[in-house]
C-alpha positions, 0 to 999 in steps of 0.5 A, a space after each residue: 842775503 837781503 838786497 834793495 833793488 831799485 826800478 823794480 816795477 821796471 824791466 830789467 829791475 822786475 826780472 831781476 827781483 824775480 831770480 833773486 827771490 827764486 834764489 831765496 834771498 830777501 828783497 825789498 823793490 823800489 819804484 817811483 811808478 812814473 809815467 814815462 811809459 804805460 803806469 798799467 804795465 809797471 803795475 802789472 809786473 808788481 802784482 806778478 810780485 805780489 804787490 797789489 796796485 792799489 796798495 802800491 799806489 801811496 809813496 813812502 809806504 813799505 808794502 808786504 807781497 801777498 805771494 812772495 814772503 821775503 819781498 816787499 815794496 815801497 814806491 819812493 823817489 830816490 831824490 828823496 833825502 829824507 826817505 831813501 835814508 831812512 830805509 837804508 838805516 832801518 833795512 840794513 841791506 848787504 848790497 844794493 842793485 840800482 836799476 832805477 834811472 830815467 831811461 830813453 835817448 830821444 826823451 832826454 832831448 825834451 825833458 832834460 832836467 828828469 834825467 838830473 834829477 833822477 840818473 844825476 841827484 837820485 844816484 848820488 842819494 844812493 851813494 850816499 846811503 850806501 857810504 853811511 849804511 856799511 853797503 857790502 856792494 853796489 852793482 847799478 845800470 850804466 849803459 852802452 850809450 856811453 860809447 857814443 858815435 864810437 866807430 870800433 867795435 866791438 865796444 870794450 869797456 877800456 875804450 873812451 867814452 869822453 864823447 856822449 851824444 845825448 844827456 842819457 848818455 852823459 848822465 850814465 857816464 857820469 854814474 860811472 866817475 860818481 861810483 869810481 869817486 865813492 869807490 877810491 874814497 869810501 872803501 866801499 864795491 861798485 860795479 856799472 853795468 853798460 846795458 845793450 839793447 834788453 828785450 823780451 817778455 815784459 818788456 818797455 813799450 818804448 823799445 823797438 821789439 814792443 813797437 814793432 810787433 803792436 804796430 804789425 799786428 795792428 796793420 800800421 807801419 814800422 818806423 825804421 830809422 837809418 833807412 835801415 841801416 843800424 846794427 844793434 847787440 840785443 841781448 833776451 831778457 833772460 841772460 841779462 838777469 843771469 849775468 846781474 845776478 851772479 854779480 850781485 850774489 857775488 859768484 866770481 869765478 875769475 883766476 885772480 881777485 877782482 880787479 879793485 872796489 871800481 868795476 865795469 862791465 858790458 853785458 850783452 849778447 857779444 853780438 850784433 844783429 842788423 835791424 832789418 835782420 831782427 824785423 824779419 825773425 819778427 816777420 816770421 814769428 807773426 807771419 806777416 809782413 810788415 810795412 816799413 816807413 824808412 826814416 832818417 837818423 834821430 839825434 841821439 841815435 849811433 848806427 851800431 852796437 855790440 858788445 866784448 863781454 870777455 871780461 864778464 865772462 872770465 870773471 863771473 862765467 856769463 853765458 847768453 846763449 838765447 838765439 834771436 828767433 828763440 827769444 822773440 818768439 818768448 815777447 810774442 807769445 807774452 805780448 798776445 797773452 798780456 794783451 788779449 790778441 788773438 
């Protein structure tokens, strides 16, 4: 199958690209590099895929990989509405994975209009070319952020998530009604993943796993919100990858058909985790202590997450099974290769 996967110089979205291409598939990533994090990290997934940086720098220009024959790239935004069409018509995908989005709650408080522009108009040009380019399947990141100040748990995708206490969150949400939308009117499969908290090798340096094991090895304080008390459903890197991917190359297992074109799903690790919890496994890993500056609640910010993913694993067989221990000591090794530390 040939997909377009978007935010592929991303995280979750350079992972993912990397199982589809062990799975024989043909991929063509999209990325807009922007500068919300360290451009050097993106880069350095891309040339991971084969896609050297200097050729990855220009817009609009499809790339071939130097590694991988069935992977290429092209750096586009995906408010571009003369582009992003254009690659569709002459692509001819089967199915779409939409990773990219403006990502972060506190920075959606500072610079509200990059999350319209991207989550909000970028989507709706994706939804455009997939209802005018016959698009089989569209599977794009929602997020666990919907949930809000949601005190229930765990979080089930049938709950309400009318309350959104930050604009990431409501441009998510907002994801969700445009892909129910095109999906009655259109005919055409999307599926909205509420992502949890992703960590592991490769990971954003905005997220809690990268900032404390840099702070700790530099010997600087952690900045721990809530004064500590806040439970999160980290879910490795690794069963993410493995429930987007059998969504994507459509591998349902469920007893009936899915349930309409309009699917969501949570995808976690079924489980939550205190923070402080998380901090001592990373502790352990390094062998150090680390020094702990308790903060108040960030605006924005809920005290729990976990994630009721039944439904994903009735319907597709999804199974993380990677421990909290077993999965930071994978970043730490990673972060000390890829940053020299000795």
């Amino acid at each position: 199958m040939k997909f377009l996967v978007t935010g592929v110089a991303g995280f979750i979205g350079y992972h993912v690209c990397k199982r589809l291409l062990e799975n024989q598939h043909i991929v063509v990533g999209l990325d807009n590099i922007n500068d919300y994090y360290d451009v050097n990290l993106k880069f350095s997934r891309l040339e991971q895929l084969g896609i050297m940086t200097e050729s990855a720098k220009e817009f609009n220009q499809i790339v071939e990989s130097n590694s991988h024959d069935k992977f290429s790239f092209v750096r586009m935004n995906l408010e571009d509405r003369d582009h992003l069409p254009q690659l569709f018509s002459n692509e001819k995908f089967d199915a779409v994975c939409n990773l990219a989005a403006q990502a972060g709650v506190r920075y959606s408080l500072e610079n509200p209009e990059t999350y319209i522009d991207s989550n909000i108009v970028g989507f709706l040009n994706v939804l455009e070319c997939c209802r005018h380019n016959n698009i089989k399947h569209l599977v794009y990141a929602s997020s666990s952020s919907v949930y809000g100040s949601n005190k229930k748990v765990p979080f089930e995708t049938s709950d309400h998530v009318d309350h959104p206490i930050s604009l990431y969150a409501a441009s998510k949400k907002s994801n969700e009604l445009m892909a129910h939308t095109y999906s009655h009117l259109f005919k055409f499969k999307t599926t909205g993943l509420r992502f949890f908290t992703v960590y592991g090798p490769w990971g954003r340096p905005d997220m809690a796993m990268f900032l404390f094991t840099k702070a700790i090895l530099e010997g600087k304080p952690i900045k721990v919100f809530n004064k500590g008390n806040m439970e999160r459903d980290f879910t490795y890197i690794d069963d993410i990858v493995e429930g987007v991917v059998r969504i994507i190359e459509n591998k349902y297992i469920g007893q009936e058909s899915p349930r309409s074109n309009y699917n969501i799903y949570n995808i976690g690790n079924n489980n939550s985790v205190k923070l402080l919890d998380f901090v001592t496994a990373l502790e352990n890993k390094l062998s150090t202590t680390a020094e702990k500056q308790f903060l108040e609640m960030q605006p924005g910010d809920v005290e729990k997450t976990w994630a009721n993913v039944d439904d994903l694993i009735r319907d597709y067989g999804y199974s993380p099974n990677t421990s909290i221990e077993n999965g930071i000591s994978n970043f730490v090794d990673w972060y000390k290769k890829h940053y020299r530390i000795q």
